[in-house]
N, C-alpha and C positions, 0 to 999 in steps of 0.2 A: 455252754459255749455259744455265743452268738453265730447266729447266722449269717453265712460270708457270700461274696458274690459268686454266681457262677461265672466264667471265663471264654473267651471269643478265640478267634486265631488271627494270627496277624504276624507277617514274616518281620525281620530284621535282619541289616548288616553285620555276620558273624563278627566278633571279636574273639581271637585263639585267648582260651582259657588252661592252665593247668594248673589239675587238683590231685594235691599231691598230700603224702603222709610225712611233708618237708624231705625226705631224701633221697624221692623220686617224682616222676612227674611223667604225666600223661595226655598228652594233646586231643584232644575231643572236638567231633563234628557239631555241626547247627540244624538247628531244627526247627519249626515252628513254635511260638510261645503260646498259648493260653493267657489272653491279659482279662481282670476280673471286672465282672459289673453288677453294681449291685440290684443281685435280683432273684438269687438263690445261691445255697450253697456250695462251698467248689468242692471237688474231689479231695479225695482224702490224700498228703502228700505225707509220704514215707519218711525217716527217718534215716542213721545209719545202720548199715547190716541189717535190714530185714525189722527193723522196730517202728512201733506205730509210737511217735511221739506221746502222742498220751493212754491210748489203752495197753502199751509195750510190746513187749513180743509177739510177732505174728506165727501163722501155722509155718513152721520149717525153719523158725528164725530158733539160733540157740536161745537160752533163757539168759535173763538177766539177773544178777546174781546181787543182792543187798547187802547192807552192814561194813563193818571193818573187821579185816582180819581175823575171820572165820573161818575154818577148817572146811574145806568142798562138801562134808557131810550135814555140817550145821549150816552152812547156807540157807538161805530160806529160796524158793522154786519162785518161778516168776509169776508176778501177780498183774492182776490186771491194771495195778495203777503206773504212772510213769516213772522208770525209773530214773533214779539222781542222777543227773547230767552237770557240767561245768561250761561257760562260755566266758571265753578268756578274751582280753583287745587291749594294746599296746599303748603306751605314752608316744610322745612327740617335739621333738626339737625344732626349733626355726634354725636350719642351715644356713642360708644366706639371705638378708634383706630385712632385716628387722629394723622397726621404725620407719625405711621407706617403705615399706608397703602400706603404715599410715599416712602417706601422701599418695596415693597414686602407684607406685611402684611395684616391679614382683618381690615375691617373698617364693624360698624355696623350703618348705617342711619335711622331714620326714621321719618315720616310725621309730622307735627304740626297744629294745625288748626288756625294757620293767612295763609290766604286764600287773592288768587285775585280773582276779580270777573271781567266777561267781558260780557260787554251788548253791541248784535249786534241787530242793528235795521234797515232792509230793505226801503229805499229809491225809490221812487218812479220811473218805467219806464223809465222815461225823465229825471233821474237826474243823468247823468255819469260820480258821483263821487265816492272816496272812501276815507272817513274820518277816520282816527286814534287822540283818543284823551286820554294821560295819566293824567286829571289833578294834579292829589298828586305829578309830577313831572314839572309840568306845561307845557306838551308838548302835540300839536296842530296841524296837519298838513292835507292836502287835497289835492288828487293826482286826475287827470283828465283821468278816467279809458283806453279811446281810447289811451293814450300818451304814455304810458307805456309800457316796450318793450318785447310785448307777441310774434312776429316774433321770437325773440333770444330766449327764452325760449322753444319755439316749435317747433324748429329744431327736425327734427329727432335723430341725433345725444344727443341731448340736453334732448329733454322731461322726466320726471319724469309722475308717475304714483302714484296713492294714495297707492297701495301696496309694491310699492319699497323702497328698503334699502337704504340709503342715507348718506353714511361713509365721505365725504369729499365735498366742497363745487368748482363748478367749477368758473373756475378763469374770463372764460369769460362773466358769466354769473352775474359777482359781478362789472366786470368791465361793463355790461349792467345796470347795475343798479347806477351809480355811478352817472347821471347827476341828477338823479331823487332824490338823498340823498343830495344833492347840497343844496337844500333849506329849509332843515330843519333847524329851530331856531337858522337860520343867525345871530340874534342880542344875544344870550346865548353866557354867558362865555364859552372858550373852554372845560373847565371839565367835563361842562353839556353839552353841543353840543354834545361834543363825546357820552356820554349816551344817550340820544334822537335818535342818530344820528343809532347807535347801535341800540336803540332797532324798529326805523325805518326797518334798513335794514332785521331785523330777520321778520317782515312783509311782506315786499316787497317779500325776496326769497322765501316763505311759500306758498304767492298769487299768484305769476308765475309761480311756479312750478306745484301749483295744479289747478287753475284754467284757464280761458280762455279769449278771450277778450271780449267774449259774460257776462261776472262775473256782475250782478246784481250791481248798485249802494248802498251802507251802509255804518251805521256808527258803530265804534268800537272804544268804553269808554270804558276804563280799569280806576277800584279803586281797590287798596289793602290795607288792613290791616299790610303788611309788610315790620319793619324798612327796606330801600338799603342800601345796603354794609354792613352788619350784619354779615355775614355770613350763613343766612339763605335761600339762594334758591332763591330767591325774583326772579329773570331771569326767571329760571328754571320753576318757577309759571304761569312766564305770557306766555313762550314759548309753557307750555301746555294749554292756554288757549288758546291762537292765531291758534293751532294745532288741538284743538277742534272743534272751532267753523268754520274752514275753513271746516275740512272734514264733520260736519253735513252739513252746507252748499252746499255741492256737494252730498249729498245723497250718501256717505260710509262710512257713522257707523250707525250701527241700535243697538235697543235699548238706553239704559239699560230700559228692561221691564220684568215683573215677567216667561213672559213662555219662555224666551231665553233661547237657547240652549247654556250649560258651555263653551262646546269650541267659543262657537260664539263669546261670550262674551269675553275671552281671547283674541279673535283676535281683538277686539273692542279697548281694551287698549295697545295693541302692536301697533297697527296702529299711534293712537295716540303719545304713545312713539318715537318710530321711527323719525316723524316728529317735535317733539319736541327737540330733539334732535338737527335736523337742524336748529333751529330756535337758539338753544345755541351757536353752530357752529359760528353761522353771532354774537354773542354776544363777545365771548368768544375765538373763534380762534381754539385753542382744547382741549374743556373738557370730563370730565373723564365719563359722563353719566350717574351720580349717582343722581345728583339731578333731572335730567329731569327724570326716572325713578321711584325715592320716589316721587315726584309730580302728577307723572301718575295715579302709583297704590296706595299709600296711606299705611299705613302700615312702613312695614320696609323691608331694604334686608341685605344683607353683600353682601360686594363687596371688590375684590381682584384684585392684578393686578399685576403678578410676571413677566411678559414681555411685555415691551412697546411697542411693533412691534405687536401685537396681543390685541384683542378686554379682557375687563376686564370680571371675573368668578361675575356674578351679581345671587344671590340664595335671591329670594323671601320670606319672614316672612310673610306670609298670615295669621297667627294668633296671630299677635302682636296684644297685650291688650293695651284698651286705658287708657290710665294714667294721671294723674292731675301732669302738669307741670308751673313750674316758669320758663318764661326767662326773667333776666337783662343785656338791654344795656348799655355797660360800658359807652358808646359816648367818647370813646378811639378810634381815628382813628388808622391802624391798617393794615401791611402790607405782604399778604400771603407770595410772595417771600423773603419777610426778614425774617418770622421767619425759611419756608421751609430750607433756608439757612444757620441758626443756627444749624439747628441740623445735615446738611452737612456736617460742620464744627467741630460738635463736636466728629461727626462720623468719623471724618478723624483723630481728635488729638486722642481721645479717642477708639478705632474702636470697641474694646470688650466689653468694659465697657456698650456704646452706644447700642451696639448689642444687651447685656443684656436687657437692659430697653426696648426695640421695643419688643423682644420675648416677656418679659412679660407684653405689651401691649397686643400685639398677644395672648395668654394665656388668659387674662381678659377677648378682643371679644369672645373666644372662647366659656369662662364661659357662658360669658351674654348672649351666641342665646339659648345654652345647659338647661340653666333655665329657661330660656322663652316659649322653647321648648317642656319642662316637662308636664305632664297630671296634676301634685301634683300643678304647676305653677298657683296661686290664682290672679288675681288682688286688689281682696277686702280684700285680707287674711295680716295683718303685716309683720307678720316671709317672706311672699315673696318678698313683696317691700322692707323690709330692705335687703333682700340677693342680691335685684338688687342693690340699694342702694350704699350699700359696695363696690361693686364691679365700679360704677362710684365712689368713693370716693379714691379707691388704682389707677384708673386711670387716675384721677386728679393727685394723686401724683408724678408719675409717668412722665407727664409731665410737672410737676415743675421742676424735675429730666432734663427734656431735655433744661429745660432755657426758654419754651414759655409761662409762665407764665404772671405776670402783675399785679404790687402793687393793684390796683383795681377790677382783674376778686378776685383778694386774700380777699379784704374787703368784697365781697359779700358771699364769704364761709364763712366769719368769721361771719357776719352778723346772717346767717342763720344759723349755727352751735350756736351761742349766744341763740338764740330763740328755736334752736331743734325741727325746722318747716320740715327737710328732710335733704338732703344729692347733694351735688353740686358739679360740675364740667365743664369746659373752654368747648366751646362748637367750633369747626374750627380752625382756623390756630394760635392761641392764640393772645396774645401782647398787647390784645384790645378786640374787637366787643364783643360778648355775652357770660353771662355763664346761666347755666340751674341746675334747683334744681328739681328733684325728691320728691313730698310731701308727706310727711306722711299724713294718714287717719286721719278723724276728727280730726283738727287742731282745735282751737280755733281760733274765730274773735280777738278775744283781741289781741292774738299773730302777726297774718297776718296785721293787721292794724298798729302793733308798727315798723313790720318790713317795711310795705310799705312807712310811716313815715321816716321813717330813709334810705330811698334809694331817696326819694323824695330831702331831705334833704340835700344832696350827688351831685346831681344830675344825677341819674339814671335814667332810665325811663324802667319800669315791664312790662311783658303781662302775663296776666294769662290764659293758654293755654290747652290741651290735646296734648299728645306723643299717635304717631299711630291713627291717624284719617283716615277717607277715603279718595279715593283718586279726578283724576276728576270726578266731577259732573255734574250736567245739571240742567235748571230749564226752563222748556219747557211748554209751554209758558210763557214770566215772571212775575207769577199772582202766590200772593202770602198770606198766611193768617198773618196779623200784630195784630190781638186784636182789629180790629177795626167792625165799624157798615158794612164794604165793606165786612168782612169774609160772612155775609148773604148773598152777592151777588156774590161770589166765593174767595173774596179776591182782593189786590191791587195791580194795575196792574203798573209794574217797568216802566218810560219811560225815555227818557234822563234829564229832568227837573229834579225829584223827587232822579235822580240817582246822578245824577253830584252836588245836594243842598246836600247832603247827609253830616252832617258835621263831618270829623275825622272817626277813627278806630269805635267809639262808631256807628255815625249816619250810616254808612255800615252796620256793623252787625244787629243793628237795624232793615232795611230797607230788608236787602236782605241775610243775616246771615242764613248759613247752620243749628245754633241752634238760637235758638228765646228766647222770653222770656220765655213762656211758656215750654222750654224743643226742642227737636227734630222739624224740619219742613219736615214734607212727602212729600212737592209739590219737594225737592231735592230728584232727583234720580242716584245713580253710580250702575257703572258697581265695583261688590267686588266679588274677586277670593278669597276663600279660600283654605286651603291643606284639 
């Protein structure tokens, strides 16, 4: 483990935090922060319940319990290495402003709960590897930790810190890494190579940059529940997972626990963010920082960006209501800089006209944070949800109005307009990928069934979701209550077998699902900033 900064004290303007097991919640005071500098190492920060992130159980802390589905006798007692944990973080919708936010304009985002989940499971002393394995993309790979080029990374010149800011990706350190991407899924087509390839290297610079060559042997399974190329985040997801479980791993994020102090907790998901961020960087090249941010913290923000040469205006929705959402994928492939392009285009023939229709895109974001924003702003109340409603309905218009529309994201408004199940609109760069329906309250089965029918039919493919869910989670240690005879003995414990058999979007959520059947699962804990 590398040697990390020791830490100063320095006050801050409390912001009310509540860290909750989702179906409660607990307002906690402020306190001084420890911010680090480097120049020795920091204290050792705790885990949840009484675990030392990487040497496990402490004295008085229960044991942590290995394997799958194991009788409490055969269990194996807890060892000194860290037990298998999961860190999970959300996809993301553009709600209102898409396309104007690439002129200038707000954009308003916010969370969804198809969720990645990433199960890191420490390998023993003498195994000095480190595995990465996406099945749902079918990629595999196993890096031989001594071979890997922590020399160039730990340059003085070079090294990163778990607290640093990290705006731009160095070139030499991409060109250090490039023999090592070499062998990634040699025998894949090139279109999936390059994706593997990609989300290899968002690994790599994450693990060099923050760890050491002393970095513990593990394996790290990622499954999602989220279509790729959707337009939903899906990177963005796994970057904050990868981001997660690297800095628990190094023992710099504490918590999320009920007596954390608010600001801590802030700096818990900034941290995270931050490095998320870079892991898009090695995706992406240069994105806008909206998705790795709604992933983080969960919820919503608006985000604005009226000068490219400057970092984007990103204002937090810490009290966006969670809402019952439809999204339909068109399975309309779908290409951002073509549509981006269209409305270039149209803005140049057109200039005023164009201009028109962005302001009053602009104007709609503005409505939507402003009502959301409201004390009177109900989630369960009708007259509220139809006033959101509306307002995703004129901004669909809107951009029809700019050409990014698509005979098929049009069949599904129609669909659902037919039925009078809610109110719908194109959700990212249009042409294709996804659109999203806002539902009305107590719907009827009859209704939702005829429409699921008839997208089926189509061939569509639905998720039935929540808008503004939380953000990253944790499931510490990965033991977990399923309904079964194991909840008597604490619950079932996640291990790669039972994780990786796990079959489809259903058999995940099942298994290791934020909600359960049952309702809420408390073993999931996030860090949730409110205003």
């Amino acid at each position: 483990m590398t040697s990390q900064p020791a830490r100063g004290s320095i006050s801050r303007t409390p912001v009310n935090i509540t860290l909750r097991s989702r179906s409660s919640s607990t307002t906690t005071t402020t306190r001084s922060l420890r911010i680090p500098t480097p120049s020795s190492s920091p204290p050792l920060e705790m885990g949840y319940d009484g675990i030392d992130p990487v040497n496990g159980p402490i004295d008085g802390a229960e044991s942590t319990r290995q394997g799958s589905r194991k009788s409490p006798m055969a269990r194996k007692q807890s060892s000194p290495m860290m037990p298998p944990f999961i860190v999970s973080a959300p996809g993301k919708v553009i709600v209102f402003g898409e396309h104007a936010v690439v002129h200038g304009k707000a954009a308003i985002a916010a969370s969804v709960s198809l969720r990645s989940y990433l199960l890191v499971t420490a390998l023993s002393k003498s195994k000095r590897t480190i595995s990465l394995r996406f099945p749902d993309i079918n990629l595999s790979h196993t890096w031989n930790i001594d071979d890997l080029p922590w020399d160039t990374f730990s340059q003085p010149s070079k090294k990163k810190y778990y607290y640093d800011l990290v705006t731009a990706l160095d070139p030499e350190l991409i060109a250090a890494m490039k023999p090592h991407l070499a062998g990634v899924s040699v025998d894949a087509p090139d279109d999936v190579r390059k994706v593997h390839q990609n989300s290899a290297s968002a690994f790599l610079y994450l693990l060099l940059s923050l760890g050491s060559k002393s970095f513990s042997g593990c394996l790290y399974t990622l499954r999602s529940t989220l279509p790729i190329g959707g337009g939903l985040g899906s990177s963005a997801s796994v970057s904050v997972c990868l981001a997660g479980a690297l800095l628990l791993q190094l023992r710099t994020l504490s918590g999320p626990h009920p007596d954390q102090p608010a600001e801590e907790g802030r700096l818990q998901v900034e941290r995270i963010n931050r490095w998320a961020f870079v892991g898009e960087m090695c995706i992406h090249g240069n994105p806008s920082g909206i998705d790795n941010t709604v992933a983080t913290q969960g919820k919503a923000v608006v985000f604005q960006r009226t000068d490219y040469t400057k970092p984007p205006r990103v204002k937090p929705l810490w009290n966006w209501p969670e809402l019952p959402l439809l999204l339909v994928d068109t399975k309309q492939s779908r290409s951002t800089a073509t549509e981006v392009a269209k409305v270039a285009t149209l803005k140049k023939t057109h200039p005023q006209i164009t201009e028109s229709i962005l302001n009053a895109i602009d104007k709609v974001s503005e409505g939507a944070a402003a009502l959301i924003g409201h004390d009177d702003f109900d989630s369960d109340d009708l007259s509220s949800i139809e006033a959101l409603g509306k307002l995703m309905t004129i901004n669909h218009g809107l951009l029809v109005a700019l050409g990014v529309s698509h005979p098929r994201l049009e069949r599904i408004r129609e669909l659902v307009d037919y039925e009078g199940i809610g109110w719908t609109k194109l959700t990212g760069a249009g042409g294709g990928g996804c659109a999203m329906t806002l539902l009305r309250p107590n719907i009827s089965e009859e209704r939702m069934k005829r429409l699921e029918n008839t997208l089926e039919e189509e061939g569509y493919v639905k998720f039935e979701t929540t808008l503004g869910c939380d953000g990253v989670g944790v499931l510490w240690p990965a033991v977990i209550k399923n309904g079964t005879e194991e909840d008597e003995h604490g619950g079932e414990e996640i291990d790669q077998e039972n994780f990786l058999n796990a079959e489809g979007i259903d058999g995940v959520e099942e298994l290791v699902g934020v909600q359960g059947e049952s309702g809420e699962r408390g073993e999931w804990k996030f860090w949730r900033v409110e205003d």
